[in-house]
N, C-alpha and C positions, 0 to 999 in steps of 0.2 A: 594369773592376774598381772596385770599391767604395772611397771615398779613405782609409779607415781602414784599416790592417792589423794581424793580431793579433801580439800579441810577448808576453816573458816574462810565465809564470803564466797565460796565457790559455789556457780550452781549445778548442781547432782542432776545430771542430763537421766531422762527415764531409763530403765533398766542398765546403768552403767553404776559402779562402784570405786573406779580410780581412772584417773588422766592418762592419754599415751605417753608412752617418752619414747624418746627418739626424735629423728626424722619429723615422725606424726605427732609433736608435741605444737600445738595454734602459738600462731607470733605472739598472740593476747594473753600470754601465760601469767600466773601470780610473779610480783616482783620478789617474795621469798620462796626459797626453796629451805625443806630442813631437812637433813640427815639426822635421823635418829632410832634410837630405839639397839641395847643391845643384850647380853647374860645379864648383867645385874642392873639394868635399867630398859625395865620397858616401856617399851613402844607409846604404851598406854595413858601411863599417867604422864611422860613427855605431851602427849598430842593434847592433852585434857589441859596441861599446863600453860601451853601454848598458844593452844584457838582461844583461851582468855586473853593471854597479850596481844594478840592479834585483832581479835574480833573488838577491844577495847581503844584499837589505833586506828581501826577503821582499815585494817589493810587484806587483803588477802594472801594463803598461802597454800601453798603446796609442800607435801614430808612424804616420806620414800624412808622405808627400811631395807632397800637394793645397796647398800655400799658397794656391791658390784657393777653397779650399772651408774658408779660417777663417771660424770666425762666432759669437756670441753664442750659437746653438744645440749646434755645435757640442762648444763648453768647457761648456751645463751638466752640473751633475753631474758635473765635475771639478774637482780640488782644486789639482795645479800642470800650467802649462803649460812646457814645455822647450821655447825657441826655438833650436835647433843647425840655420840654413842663412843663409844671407847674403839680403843684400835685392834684389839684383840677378838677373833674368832675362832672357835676350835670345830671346823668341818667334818674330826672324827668322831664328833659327839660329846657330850658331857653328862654327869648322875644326877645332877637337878638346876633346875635354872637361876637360881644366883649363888650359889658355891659357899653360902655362909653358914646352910643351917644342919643336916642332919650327915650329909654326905661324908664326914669324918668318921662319925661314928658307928657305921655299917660294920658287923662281923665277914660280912661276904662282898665287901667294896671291891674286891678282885677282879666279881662277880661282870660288873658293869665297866661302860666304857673309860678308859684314863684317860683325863681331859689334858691335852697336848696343843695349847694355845700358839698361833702364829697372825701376824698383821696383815692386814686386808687388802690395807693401801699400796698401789702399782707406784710405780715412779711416774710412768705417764699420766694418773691421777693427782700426784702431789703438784706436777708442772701444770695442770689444766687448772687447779685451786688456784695455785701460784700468777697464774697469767690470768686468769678473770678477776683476782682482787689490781694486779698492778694496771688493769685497762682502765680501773677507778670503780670498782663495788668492794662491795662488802663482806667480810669472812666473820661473824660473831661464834666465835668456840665454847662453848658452854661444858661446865663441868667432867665430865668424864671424857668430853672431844681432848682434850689435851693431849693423851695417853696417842691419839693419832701421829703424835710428831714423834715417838719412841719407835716409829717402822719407817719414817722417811725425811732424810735432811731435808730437801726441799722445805716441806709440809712446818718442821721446826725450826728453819731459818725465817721461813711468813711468820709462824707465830711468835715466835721470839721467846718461845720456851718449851717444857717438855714436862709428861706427868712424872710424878716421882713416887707421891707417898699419901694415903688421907690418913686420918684417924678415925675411928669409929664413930658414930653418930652421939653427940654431946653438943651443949651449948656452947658456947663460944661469939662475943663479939667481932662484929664488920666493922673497918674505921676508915673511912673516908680520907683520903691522904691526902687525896688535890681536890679539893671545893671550887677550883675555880674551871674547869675541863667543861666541854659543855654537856657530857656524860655525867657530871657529877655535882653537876648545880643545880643545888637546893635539896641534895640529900642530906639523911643526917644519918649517923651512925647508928647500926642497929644491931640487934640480936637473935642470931639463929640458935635450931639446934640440928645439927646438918654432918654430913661427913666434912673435917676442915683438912682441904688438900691443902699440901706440901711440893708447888709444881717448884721443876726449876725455873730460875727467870734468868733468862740473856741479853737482857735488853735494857735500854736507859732507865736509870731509874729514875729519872723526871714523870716517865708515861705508867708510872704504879699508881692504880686510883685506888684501890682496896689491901687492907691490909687484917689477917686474920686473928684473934689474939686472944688465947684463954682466960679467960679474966680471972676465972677458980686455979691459975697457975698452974692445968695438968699438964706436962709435957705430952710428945708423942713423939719414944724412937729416941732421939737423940737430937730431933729437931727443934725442939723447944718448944716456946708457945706462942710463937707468931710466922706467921706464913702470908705471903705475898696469895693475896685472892682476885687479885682483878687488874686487868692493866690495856690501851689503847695505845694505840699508835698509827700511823700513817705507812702505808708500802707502796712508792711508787702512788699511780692516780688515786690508790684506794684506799681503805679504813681497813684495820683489824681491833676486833677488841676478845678479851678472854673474861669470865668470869667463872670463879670455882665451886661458888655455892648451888645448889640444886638436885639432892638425892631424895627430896618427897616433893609434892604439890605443894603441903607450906612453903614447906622453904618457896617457892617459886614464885607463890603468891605473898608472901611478907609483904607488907603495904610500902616499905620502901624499897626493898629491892625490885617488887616488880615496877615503881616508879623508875629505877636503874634499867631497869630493862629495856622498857619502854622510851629509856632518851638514850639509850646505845643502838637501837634499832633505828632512832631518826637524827642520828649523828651518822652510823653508818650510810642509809642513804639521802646526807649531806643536805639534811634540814635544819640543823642547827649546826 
C-alpha cells in the first residue's frame, strides 16, 4: 500500500485505497498532510478525530502512518504539517500494543519479544520539517508529536520544546494564558480528562497560550500541578503551534478545544 492515504474531502478514485507519494504524488494535493498514528495512539481514533476538524473547516487532508517515508518531497505542495505520533518505535517487536495493561504481569514475559525502543526521525527528516516551516507553512505538533524532538536537535529547536512526562489519564483544567493570540480568541477555559503532559518548554514565554493545572491539587512526579499545554510561535516565513491535550476522541472533540483547534489550523495557514 502506498504511504499516503486518502481522508476527508478526498475523492476515492475507483478501486484505489490511498494516494501515491512520491514523485507520483498530483500538484493538486490536500494542503494538510498528517503524521500519525503510533504503540500507544492509534491510527484510528487520530484519523476519526481529525476528518471532524477537517471536514468541519471545509479543508481537505491527507495522513500517512510511513514516518519512514517523511521527506522534503513529500511535504511539497503542502501548507501544514500535523505531527500526532510519538518518536519512539521499536522494529524488534513489542508483547501488546500499548504497554499499559497485562504485559507486566506475564509469568512467561521472557517468553516474548523485549520491547527495545529507538527514534524514527533522520536528521535529514528533521532539516526537511525545519526548511518547509521556515519557507512560511505550518508545523501543528499535537500531543505525543512532541516526544519527536527527544531524537533530533533540529526537530526541538522548531519546536521549542521536548516531551518529558504525562500523568495518567485524570481531569484536570485548560487555562488560556493569552486571550488575546489569534489562536486563542474567544476561548475560555476548560476541562478535560486526558493524559496532562509535562513537556519541556525552551521558548519565550510570551508564546504560552495554555497552561495545565490540577485543580483537585494532584501532583505528578515531582512536577506539580501545572504544566505548560500549549504554545505558538513564529519560525522564520512559518507558524509552529504545539498543543498537549489529545489521548481519546473527547478530549479531541471538547467543544472548545476543538474550537482551538480549528483557529490553530487557520492561524497556521495565515487566515487570521
Amino acid at each position: 500500500m502506498s504511504a499516503v492515504a486518502l481522508a476527508a474531502g478526498s475523492k476515492v478514485l475507483e478501486g484505489a485505497t490511498a494516494r501515491p507519494t512520491g514523485s507520483d504524488i498530483p500538484e493538486d494535493k490536500p494542503p494538510i498532510l498528517a503524521l500519525i498514528g503510533d504503540r500507544y495512539h492509534n491510527s484510528d481514533y487520530i484519523h476519526v478525530a481529525l476528518d471532524r476538524l477537517f471536514s468541519e473547516l471545509g479543508l481537505q487532508w491527507d495522513y500517512t502512518i510511513r514516518y519512514d517515508q517523511l521527506s522534503a518531497n513529500l511535504l511539497r505542495g503542502r501548507r501544514v504539517l500535523i505531527v500526532f505520533r510519538g518518536g519512539s518505535v521499536w522494529p524488534g517487536g513489542y508483547l501488546e500494543p500499548n504497554g499499559y495493561c497485562y504485559g507486566n504481569g506475564l509469568e512467561n514475559v521472557g517468553a516474548f519479544q523485549q520491547s527495545k525502543p529507538q527514534g524514527w526521525i533522520t536528521e535529514q527528516q528533521a532539516e526537511a520539517v525545519r526548511d518547509f516551516v521556515a519557507e512560511g507553512n505550518g508545523l501543528y505538533v499535537i500531543h505525543s508529536g512532541c516526544e519527536v524532538a527527544n531524537f533530533a536537535p533540529v526537530f526541538k529547536e522548531l519546536l521549542g520544546g521536548e516531551y518529558a512526562d504525562h500523568a495518567p489519564p485524570r481531569p484536570f483544567k485548560v487555562n488560556v494564558m493569552n486571550k488575546t493570540h489569534p489562536i486563542t480568541e474567544g476561548i475560555e477555559d476548560f476541562m478535560v480528562t486526558d493524559e496532562q503532559y509535562f513537556p519541556k518548554y525552551y521558548g519565550d514565554p510570551e508564546n504560552i497560550l495554555l497552561q495545565g493545572d490540577n485543580i483537585d491539587g494532584l501532583t505528578f512526579s515531582d512536577r506539580g500541578t501545572k504544566s505548560v499545554s500549549g504554545w505558538a510561535h513564529e519560525y522564520e516565513k512559518g507558524r509552529v503551534v504545539f498543543t498537549g491535550i489529545g489521548h481519546t476522541i473527547s478530549v479531541m472533540w471538547a467543544p472548545e478545544h476543538l474550537k482551538l483547534q480549528k483557529r490553530s489550523v487557520e492561524w497556521l495557514l495565515k487566515r487570521i
